[in-house]
ZASEZA-274712 format. One record per residue (C-alpha): x, y, z; residue in one letter. Coordinates in steps of 0.02 Angstrom, whole numbers, plus 50000, padded with zeros to 5 digits. Layout:
REM ZASEZA-274712
      c1      c2      c3   residu
       X       Y       Z        A
...
//
This chain:
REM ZASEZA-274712
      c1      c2      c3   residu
   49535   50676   51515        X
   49384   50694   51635        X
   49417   50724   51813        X
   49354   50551   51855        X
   49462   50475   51721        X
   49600   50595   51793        X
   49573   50529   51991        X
   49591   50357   51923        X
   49749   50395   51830        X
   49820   50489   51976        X
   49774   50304   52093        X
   49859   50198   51948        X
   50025   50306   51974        X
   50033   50313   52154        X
   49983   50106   52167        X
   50143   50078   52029        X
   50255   50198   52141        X
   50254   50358   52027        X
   50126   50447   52114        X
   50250   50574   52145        X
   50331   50591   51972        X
   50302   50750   51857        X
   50208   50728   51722        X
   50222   50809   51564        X
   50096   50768   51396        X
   50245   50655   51275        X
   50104   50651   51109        X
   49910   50614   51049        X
   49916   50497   50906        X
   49793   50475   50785        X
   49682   50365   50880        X
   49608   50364   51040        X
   49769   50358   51133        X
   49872   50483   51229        X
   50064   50476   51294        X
   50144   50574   51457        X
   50296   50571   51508        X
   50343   50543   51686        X
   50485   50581   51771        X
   50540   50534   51959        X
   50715   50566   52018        X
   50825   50513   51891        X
   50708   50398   51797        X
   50603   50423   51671        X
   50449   50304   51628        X
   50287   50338   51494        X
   50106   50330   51532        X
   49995   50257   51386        X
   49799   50315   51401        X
   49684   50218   51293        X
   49522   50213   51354        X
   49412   50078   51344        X
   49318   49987   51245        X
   49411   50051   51090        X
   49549   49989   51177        X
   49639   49863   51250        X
   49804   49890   51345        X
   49849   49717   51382        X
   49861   49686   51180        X
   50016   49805   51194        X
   50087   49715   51317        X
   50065   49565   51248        X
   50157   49581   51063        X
   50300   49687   51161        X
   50325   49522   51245        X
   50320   49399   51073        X
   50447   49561   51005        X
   50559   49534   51162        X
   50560   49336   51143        X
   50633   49369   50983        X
   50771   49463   51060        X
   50692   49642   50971        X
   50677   49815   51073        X
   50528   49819   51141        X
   50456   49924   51293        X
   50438   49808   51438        X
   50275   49864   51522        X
   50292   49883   51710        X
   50120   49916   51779        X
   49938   49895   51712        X
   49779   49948   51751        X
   49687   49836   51613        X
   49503   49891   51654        X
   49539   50080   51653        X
   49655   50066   51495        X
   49822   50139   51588        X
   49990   50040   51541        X
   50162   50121   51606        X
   50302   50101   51493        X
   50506   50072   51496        X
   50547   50263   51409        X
   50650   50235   51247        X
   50697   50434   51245        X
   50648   50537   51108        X
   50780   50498   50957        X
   50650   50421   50826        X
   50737   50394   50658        X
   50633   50557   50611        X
   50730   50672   50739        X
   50898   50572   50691        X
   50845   50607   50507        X
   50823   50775   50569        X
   50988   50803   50648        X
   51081   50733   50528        X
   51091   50537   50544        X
   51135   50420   50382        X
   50969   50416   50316        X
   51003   50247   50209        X
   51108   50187   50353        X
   50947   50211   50467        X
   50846   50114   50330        X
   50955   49976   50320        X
   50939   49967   50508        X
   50725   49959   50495        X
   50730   49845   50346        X
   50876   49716   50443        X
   50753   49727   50582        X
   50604   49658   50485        X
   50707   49536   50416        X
   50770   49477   50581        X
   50580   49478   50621        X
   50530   49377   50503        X
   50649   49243   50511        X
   50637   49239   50699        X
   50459   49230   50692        X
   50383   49019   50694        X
   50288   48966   50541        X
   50135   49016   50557        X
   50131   49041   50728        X
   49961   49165   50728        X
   49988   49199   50931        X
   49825   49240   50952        X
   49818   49400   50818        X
   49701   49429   50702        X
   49713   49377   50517        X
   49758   49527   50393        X
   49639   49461   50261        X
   49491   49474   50156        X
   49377   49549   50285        X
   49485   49660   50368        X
   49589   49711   50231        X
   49403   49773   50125        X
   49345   49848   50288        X
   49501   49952   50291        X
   49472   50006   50129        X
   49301   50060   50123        X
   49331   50220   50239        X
   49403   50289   50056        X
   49224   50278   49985        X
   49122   50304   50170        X
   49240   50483   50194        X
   49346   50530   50060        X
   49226   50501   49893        X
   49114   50603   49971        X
   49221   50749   50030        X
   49273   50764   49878        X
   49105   50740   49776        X
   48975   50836   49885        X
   48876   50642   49888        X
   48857   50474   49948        X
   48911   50323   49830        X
   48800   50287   49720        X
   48774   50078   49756        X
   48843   50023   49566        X
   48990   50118   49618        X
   49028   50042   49776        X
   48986   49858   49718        X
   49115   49867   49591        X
   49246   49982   49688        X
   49231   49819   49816        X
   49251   49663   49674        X
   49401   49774   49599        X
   49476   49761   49780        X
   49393   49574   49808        X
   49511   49525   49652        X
   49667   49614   49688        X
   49666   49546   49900        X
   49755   49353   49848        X
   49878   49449   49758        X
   49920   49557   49938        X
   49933   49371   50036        X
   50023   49233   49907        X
   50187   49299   50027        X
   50241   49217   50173        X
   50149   49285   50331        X
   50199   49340   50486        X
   50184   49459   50635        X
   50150   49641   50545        X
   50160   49786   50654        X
   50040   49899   50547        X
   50127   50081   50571        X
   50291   50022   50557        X
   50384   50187   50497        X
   50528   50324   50554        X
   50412   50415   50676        X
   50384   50243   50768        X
   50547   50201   50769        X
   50677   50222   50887        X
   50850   50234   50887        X
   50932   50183   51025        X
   51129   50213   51028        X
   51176   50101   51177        X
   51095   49962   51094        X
   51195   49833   50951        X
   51130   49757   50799        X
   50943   49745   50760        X
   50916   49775   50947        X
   50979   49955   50940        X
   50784   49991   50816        X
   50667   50023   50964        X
   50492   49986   50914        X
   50318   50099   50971        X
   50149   50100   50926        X
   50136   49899   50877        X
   49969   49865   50972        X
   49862   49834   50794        X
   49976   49706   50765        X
   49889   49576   50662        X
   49973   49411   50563        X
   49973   49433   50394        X
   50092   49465   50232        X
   50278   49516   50252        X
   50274   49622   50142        X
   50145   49737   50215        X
   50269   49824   50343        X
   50394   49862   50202        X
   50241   49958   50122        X
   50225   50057   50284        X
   50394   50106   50298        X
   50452   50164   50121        X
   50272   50221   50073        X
   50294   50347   50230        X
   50135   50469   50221        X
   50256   50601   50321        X
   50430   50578   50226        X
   50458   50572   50060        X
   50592   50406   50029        X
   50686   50423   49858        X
   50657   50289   49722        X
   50831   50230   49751        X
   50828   50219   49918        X
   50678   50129   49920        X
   50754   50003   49780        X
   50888   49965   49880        X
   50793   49929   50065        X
   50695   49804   49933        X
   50825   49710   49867        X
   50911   49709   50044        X
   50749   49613   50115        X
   50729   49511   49967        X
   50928   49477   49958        X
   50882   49363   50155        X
   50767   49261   50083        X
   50821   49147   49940        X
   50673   49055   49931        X
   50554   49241   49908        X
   50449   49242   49742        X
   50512   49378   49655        X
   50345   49412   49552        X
   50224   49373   49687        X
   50330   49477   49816        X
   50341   49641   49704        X
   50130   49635   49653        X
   50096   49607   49840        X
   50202   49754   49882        X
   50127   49849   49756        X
   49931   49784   49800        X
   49960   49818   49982        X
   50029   49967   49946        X
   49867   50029   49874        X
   49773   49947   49999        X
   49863   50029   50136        X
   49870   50216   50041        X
   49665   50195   49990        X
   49665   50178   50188        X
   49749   50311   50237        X
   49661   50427   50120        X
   49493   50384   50192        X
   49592   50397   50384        X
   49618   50566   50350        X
   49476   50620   50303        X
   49372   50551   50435        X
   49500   50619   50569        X
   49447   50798   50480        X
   49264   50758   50486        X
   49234   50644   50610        X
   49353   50682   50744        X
   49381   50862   50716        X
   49588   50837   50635        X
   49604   50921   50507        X
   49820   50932   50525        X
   49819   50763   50414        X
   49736   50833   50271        X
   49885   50915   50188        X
   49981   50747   50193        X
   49839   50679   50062        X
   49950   50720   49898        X
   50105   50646   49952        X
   49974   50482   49977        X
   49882   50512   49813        X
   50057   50491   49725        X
   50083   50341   49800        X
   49952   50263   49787        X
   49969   50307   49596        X
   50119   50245   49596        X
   50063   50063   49665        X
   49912   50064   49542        X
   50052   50057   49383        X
   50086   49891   49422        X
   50022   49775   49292        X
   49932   49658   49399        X
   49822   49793   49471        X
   49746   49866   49286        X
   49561   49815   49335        X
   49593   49925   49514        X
   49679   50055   49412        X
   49544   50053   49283        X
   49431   50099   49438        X
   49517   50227   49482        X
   49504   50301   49309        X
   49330   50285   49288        X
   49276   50342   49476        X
   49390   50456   49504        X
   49528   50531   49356        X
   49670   50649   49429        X
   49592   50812   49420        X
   49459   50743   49537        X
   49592   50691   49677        X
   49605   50839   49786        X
   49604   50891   49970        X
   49439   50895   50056        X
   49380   51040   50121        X
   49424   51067   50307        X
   49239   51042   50410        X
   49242   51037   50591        X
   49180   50868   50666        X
   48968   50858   50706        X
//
């Protein structure tokens, strides 16, 4: 933080009454935001910094308000300075479902709570009540996608995409995106997994699953979240485990195409694991993080595993062609230009 971005921090605290308060640094996250931790006799609040213009506080604290209408755990934002990108936060604590996991919790018992939450979500949620979010469609859901072949392809190849090969890398993912959306839609969180997850003991029911890091929310298919939380990039989830949180979410909604719920799993899936791929590599090469690089295997077999699904041959075939297994490895760590 630069001392001018520092002085106007320091004015944000003392104008919302915590000028006082020591402050401690909670986490970084991936993107451009940062987390403290402030603490002023007794109480205990958090600071989000996300600078502008990549973005846009108020977003926050506008989905924690749709997730508190809906009777969910949300932090309730109690000061703003829109313009500088400073939001102060209710503190949920520090027991995420990975620390829980950690020290012992019941890891399907945890699950069951995420998945019920989701559920309660998305029959809470109004029919196709957009709320002003974007649509998780065919734009953004290619856009997402192509940081695999902008970063990743050529890490790992030593050259730029030849154009043949990215014309028909994007029809294979052109043809596979109505597959991903003939679900029901609804609000989708986007990195809806253990370590942004909270568990909050005082709490009852669905309410007791605190929920962070939801500002990229976006409306788009249910099934998308599910992806995010059993195809965890950090945590391996068992086969089993992840066949039962399934059939628990598909179990509330009677009315759920089986077929067209299991290939949109499976096509977000590899939408959202292409994604993260090419994330992780341009954290390591653009922005100088290179810690993500060793979660890229665990991704890989995921991602493999989504491509078996019958209705994504042609993608698969791709895949094949462009890029066979012995080709799929970590990129070289490079400091950021």
């Amino acid at each position: 933080m630069t001392a001018a971005r520092e002085d106007r921090c320091l004015r944000f605290l003392a104008e919302a009454g915590w000028g006082e308060a020591e402050r401690r640094v909670l986490t970084a996250d991936a993107s451009f935001r940062r987390y403290d931790r402030l603490n002023r006799a007794g109480e205990s609040a958090v600071l989000m910094d996300a600078p502008p213009p990549e973005k846009d506080v108020s977003v926050f604290g506008h989905i924690a308000g749709l997730l508190r209408d809906l009777n969910l755990s949300a932090p309730r934002p109690l000061a703003m300075d829109r313009d500088a990108g400073f939001l102060l936060l209710e503190d949920f604590g520090d027991r995420t479902f990975t620390r829980a996991l950690r020290d012992g919790a019941d890891e399907a018992g945890l699950y069951r709570l995420a998945v019920d939450t989701l559920i309660a979500l998305h029959r809470r949620w109004p029919a196709a009540e957009r709320a002003g979010l974007p649509d998780y469609e065919g734009d953004l859901l290619m856009e997402e996608v192509t940081r695999f072949i902008d970063w990743y392809l050529p890490a790992v190849t030593g050259r730029e995409a030849p154009a043949p090969l990215r014309e028909s890398f994007e029809q294979a993912w052109r043809d596979v995106i109505p597959i991903m959306t003939a679900v029901p839609h609804s609000l989708v969180l986007r990195d809806y997994h253990v370590d942004n997850l909270i568990d909050l003991e005082a709490r009852e029911g669905v309410a007791r699953c605190g929920l962070l890091d939801f500002q990229d929310a976006v409306f788009g298919p249910v099934t998308y979240d599910l992806v995010s939380l059993l195809e965890d990039a950090r945590r391996d989830v068992s086969p089993d485990l992840a066949a039962e949180m399934l059939a628990r979410y598909r179990a509330a909604f009677d009315d759920l195409d089986g077929e067209a719920f299991a290939a949109s799993y499976a096509a977000l899936g590899a939408q959202r694991n292409t994604k993260i791929i090419g994330n992780f590599t341009r954290l390591c090469r653009r922005d100088g993080k290179p810690h993500y690089l060793p979660l890229i295997p665990r991704v890989w077999r995921l991602l493999e595993g989504d491509l078996a699904h019958p209705a994504l041959a042609p993608l698969r075939d791709w895949f094949e062609r462009a890029l066979p297994p012995e080709m799929r490895s970590v990129p070289e760590e490079r400091a950021a230009s």
